[in-house]
C-alpha positions in Angstrom: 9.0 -1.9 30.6 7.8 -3.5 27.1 6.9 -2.0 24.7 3.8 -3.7 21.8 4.0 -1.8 18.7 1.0 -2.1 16.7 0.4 -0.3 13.1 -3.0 1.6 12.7 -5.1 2.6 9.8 -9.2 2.7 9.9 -10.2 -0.8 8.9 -12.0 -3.6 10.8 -8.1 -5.6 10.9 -6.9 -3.0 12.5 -9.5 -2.8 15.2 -8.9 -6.4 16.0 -5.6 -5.6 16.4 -6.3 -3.0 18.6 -8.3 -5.2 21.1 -5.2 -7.8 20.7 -2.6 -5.5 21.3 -4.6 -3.5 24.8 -4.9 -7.5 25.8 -1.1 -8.0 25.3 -0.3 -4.8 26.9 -2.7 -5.4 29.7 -1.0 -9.2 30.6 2.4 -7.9 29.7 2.3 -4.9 31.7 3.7 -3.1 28.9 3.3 0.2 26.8 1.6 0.7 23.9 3.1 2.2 20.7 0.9 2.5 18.1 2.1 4.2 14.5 -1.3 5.5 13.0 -1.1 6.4 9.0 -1.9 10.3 8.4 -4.3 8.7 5.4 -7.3 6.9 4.8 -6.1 3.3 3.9 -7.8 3.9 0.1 -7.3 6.8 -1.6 -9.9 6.7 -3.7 -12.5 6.6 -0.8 -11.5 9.0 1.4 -9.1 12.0 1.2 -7.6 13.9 3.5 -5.9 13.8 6.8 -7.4 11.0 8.7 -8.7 12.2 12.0 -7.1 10.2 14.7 -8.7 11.9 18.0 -11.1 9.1 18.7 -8.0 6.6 18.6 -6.2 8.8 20.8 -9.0 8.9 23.2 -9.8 5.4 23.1 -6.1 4.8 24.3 -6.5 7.1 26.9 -9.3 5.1 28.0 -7.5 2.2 28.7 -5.3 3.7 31.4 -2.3 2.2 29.7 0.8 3.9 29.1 1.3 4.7 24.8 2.3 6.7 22.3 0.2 7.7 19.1 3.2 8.3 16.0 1.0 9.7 13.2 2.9 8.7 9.6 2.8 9.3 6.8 1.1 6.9 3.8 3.7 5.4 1.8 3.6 2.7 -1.1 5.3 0.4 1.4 4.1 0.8 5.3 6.6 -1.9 6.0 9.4 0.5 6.2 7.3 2.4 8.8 7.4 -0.2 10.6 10.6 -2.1 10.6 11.7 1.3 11.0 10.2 1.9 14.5 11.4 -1.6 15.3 15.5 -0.7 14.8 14.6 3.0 16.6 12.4 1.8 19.5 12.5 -0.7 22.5 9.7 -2.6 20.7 9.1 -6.4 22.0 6.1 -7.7 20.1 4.6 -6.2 16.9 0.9 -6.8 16.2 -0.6 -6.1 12.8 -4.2 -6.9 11.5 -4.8 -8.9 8.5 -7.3 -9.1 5.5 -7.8 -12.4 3.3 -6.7 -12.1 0.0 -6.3 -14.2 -3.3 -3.4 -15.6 -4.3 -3.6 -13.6 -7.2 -3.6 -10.3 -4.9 -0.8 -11.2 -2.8 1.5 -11.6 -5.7 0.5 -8.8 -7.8 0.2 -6.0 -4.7 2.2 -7.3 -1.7 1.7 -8.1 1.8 2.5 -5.7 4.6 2.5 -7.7 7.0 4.1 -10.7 5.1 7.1 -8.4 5.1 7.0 -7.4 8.7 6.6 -11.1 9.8 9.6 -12.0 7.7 12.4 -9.1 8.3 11.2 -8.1 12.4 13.5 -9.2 14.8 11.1 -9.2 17.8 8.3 -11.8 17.3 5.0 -10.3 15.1 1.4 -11.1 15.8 -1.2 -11.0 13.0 -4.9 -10.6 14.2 -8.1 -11.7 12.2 -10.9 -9.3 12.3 -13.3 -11.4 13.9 -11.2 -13.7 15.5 -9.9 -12.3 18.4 -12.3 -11.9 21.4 -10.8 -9.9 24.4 -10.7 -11.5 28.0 -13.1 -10.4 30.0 -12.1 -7.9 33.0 -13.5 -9.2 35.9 
């Protein structure tokens, strides 16, 4: 069986993923990994142990086969990642995006930039707003 890997943190990319990566899992017949950071994405807005029972149910929900990895916020969430690529049968990863300046992505980074270029299994990046699940029929 596959296996679609897709990082987590509260935001609205992230639940864009989500709906991407169920889609994927769904037409791929594949299982669902999802590493979920332990911490709000900003510090400075909310702290404390993020609260990742409503994720966990709404996998449950879907009837597919996953895994919720809770992990710890670090500076870089790349290593996370790249991380659970070399130690898991992961196929696909999918990761949620935000616009930013140019400005911003040289002065603090991209994530997913990093995933896209070091992964050696092909990595999706979801819009929010862009991707609109199939209907079930």
């Amino acid at each position: 069986m596959s296996t679609v890997l897709l990082a987590y943190v509260p935001s609205a990319t992230s639940e864009a993923a989500l709906a991407f990566a169920i889609a994927e899992c769904e037409r791929r017949d594949a299982s669902l990994l999802v590493l979920a950071s332990e911490r709000a994405p900003d510090p400075r807005k909310a702290r404390g142990v993020t609260d990742h029972r409503p994720l966990e149910e709404r996998l449950a929900e879907t009837g597919l086969e996953h895994e919720l990895r809770t992990v710890p916020r670090r500076d870089d969430p790349a290593d996370d990642i790249l991380d659970a690529i070399e130690h898991d049968p992961v196929d696909l990863v999918v990761l949620g995006i935000r616009k930013r300046t140019p400005i911003g992505k040289i002065l603090l980074g991209s994530t997913s930039q990093r995933v896209a270029i070091e992964s050696p299994v092909p990595v999706v990046l979801v819009k929010p707003d862009t991707f609109v699940p199939p209907t079930r029929v």
